[in-house]
Structures are given as C-alpha cells and as structure tokens.
RODO-2510 file (C-alpha; in nm, 4 decimals, decimal comma):
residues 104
     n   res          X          Y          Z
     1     x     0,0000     0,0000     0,0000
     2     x     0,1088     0,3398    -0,0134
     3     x     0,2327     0,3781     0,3484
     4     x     0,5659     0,1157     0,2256
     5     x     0,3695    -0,1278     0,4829
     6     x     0,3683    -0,5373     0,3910
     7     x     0,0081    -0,6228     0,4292
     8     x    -0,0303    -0,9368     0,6248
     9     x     0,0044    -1,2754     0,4357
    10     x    -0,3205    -1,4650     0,3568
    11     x    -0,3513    -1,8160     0,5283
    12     x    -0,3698    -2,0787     0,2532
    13     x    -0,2614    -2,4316     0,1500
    14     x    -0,1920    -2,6482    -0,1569
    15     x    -0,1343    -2,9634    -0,2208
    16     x     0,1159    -3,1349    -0,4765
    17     x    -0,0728    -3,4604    -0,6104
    18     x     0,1179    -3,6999    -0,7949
    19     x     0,1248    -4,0519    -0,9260
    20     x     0,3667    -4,2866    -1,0920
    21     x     0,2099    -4,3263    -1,4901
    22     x     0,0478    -4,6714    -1,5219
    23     x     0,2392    -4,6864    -1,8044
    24     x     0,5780    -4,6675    -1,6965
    25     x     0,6274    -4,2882    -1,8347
    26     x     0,7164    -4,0460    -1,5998
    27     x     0,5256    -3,9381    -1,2993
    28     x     0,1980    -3,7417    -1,3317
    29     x     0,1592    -3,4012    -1,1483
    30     x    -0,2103    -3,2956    -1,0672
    31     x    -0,2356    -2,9320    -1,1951
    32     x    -0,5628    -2,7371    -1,2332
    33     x    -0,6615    -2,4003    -1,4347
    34     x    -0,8341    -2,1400    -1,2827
    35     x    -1,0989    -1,9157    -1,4648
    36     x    -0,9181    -1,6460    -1,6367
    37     x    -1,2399    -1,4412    -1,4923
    38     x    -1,0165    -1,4473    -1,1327
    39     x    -0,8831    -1,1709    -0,9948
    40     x    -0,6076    -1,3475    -0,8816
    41     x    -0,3654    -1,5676    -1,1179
    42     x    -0,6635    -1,5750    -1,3705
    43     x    -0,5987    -1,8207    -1,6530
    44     x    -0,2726    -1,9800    -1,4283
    45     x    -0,1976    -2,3667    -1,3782
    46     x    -0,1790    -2,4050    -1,0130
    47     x    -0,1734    -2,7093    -0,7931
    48     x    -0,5180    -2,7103    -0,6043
    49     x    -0,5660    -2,5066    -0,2796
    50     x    -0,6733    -2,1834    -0,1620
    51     x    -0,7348    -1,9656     0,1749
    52     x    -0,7447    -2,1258     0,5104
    53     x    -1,1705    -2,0406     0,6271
    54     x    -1,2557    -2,0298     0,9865
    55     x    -1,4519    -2,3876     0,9403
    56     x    -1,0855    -2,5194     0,8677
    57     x    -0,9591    -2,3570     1,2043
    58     x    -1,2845    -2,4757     1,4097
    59     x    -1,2603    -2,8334     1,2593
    60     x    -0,8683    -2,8490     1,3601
    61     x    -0,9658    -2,7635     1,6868
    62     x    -1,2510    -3,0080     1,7390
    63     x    -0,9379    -3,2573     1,6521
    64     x    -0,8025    -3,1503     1,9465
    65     x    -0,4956    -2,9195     1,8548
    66     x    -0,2990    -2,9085     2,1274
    67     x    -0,1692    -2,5115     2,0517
    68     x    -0,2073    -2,2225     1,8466
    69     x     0,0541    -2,3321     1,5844
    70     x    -0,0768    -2,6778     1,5707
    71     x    -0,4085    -2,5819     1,5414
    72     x    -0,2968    -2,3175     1,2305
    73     x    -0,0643    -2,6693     1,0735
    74     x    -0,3967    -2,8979     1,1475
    75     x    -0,6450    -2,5872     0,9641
    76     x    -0,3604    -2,5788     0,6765
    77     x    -0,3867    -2,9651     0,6558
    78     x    -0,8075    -2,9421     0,6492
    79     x    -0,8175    -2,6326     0,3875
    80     x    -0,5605    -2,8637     0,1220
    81     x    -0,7820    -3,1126     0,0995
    82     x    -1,1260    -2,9461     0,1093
    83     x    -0,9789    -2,6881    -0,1520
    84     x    -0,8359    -3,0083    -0,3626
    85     x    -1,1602    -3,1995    -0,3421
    86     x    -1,4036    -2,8977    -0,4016
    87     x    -1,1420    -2,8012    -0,7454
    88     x    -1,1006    -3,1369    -0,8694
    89     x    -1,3565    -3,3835    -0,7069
    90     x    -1,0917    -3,5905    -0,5721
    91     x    -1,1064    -3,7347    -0,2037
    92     x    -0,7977    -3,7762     0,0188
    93     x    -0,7161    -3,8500     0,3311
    94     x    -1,0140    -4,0815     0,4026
    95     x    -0,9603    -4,4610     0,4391
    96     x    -1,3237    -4,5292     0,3341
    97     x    -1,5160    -4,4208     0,0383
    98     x    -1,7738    -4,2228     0,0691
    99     x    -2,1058    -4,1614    -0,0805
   100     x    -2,1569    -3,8401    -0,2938
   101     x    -2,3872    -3,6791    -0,0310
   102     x    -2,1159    -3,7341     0,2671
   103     x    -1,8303    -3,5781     0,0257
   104     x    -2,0922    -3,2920    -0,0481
***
C-alpha cells in the first residue's frame, strides 16, 4: 500500500498430487486451471488449494490441537484437501469411500 507497509500474508494451502504413470512414463503431477475471470492468477496452472476459512480452524480444533501453531498446521492440513476436493472432485485422506452426499 502506499504507506511502504507489507500487508499481512493470507492463510492458505496447496497440495502437490502426484502418481507414478500406469504406463511406466514419468510421474503425473495434478495441476488445475483457474478461470481467467479471477482476480487473482486468472488463466494460471496451479496445484489445487486456496485460503485457510474459519470452518478449517474450528474443525482443527474439534481434533483436538494441542496449541495455536498446531491448530494453524492442522487448519492448513483441512483447507488442502477441502480446496483439492471442491477443485477437482478428488477425495484424500479418508480410508473409506464415501457416498456423494457425505463428500458434499
């Protein structure tokens, strides 16, 4: 801003997703595009992710973080995946399938 100040950084997490090709090539890296509409990094291939929300920081402590800076690693952890499965529909972190309504 015009006062020379840093602004604060934004809480957010990604995740790097990637898999050795069934084929034998080399390994595939999970990238998504976001809408060129976006104010930010419109049009960009990013790995999926966004902001940390305050559900993220409520559900890390219902988990039972033990501190403040676990609690921000465990709402870091929470916002990767909900960002990756609400971009690309893909569920991690969960031994057990679930049904669509459960991921919804």
């Amino acid at each position: 801003d015009e006062s020379g100040e840093v602004p604060p950084a934004t809480p957010a997490a990604t995740l790097v997703i990637f898999r050795r090709d069934p084929a034998g090539g080399p390994p595939q890296i999970l990238m998504v595009e976001r809408s060129a509409a976006m104010k930010f990094a419109g049009g960009a291939a990013v790995f999926p992710g966004g902001r940390v929300h305050d559900a993220d920081r409520a559900l890390a402590e219902l988990h039972g973080a033990a501190d403040d800076d676990a609690m921000h690693e465990l709402a870091a952890r929470i916002a990767a995946v909900r960002e990756t499965l609400e971009e690309t529909g893909l569920v991690l972190g969960i031994r057990q399938r679930p049904t669509l309504a459960e991921a919804r």
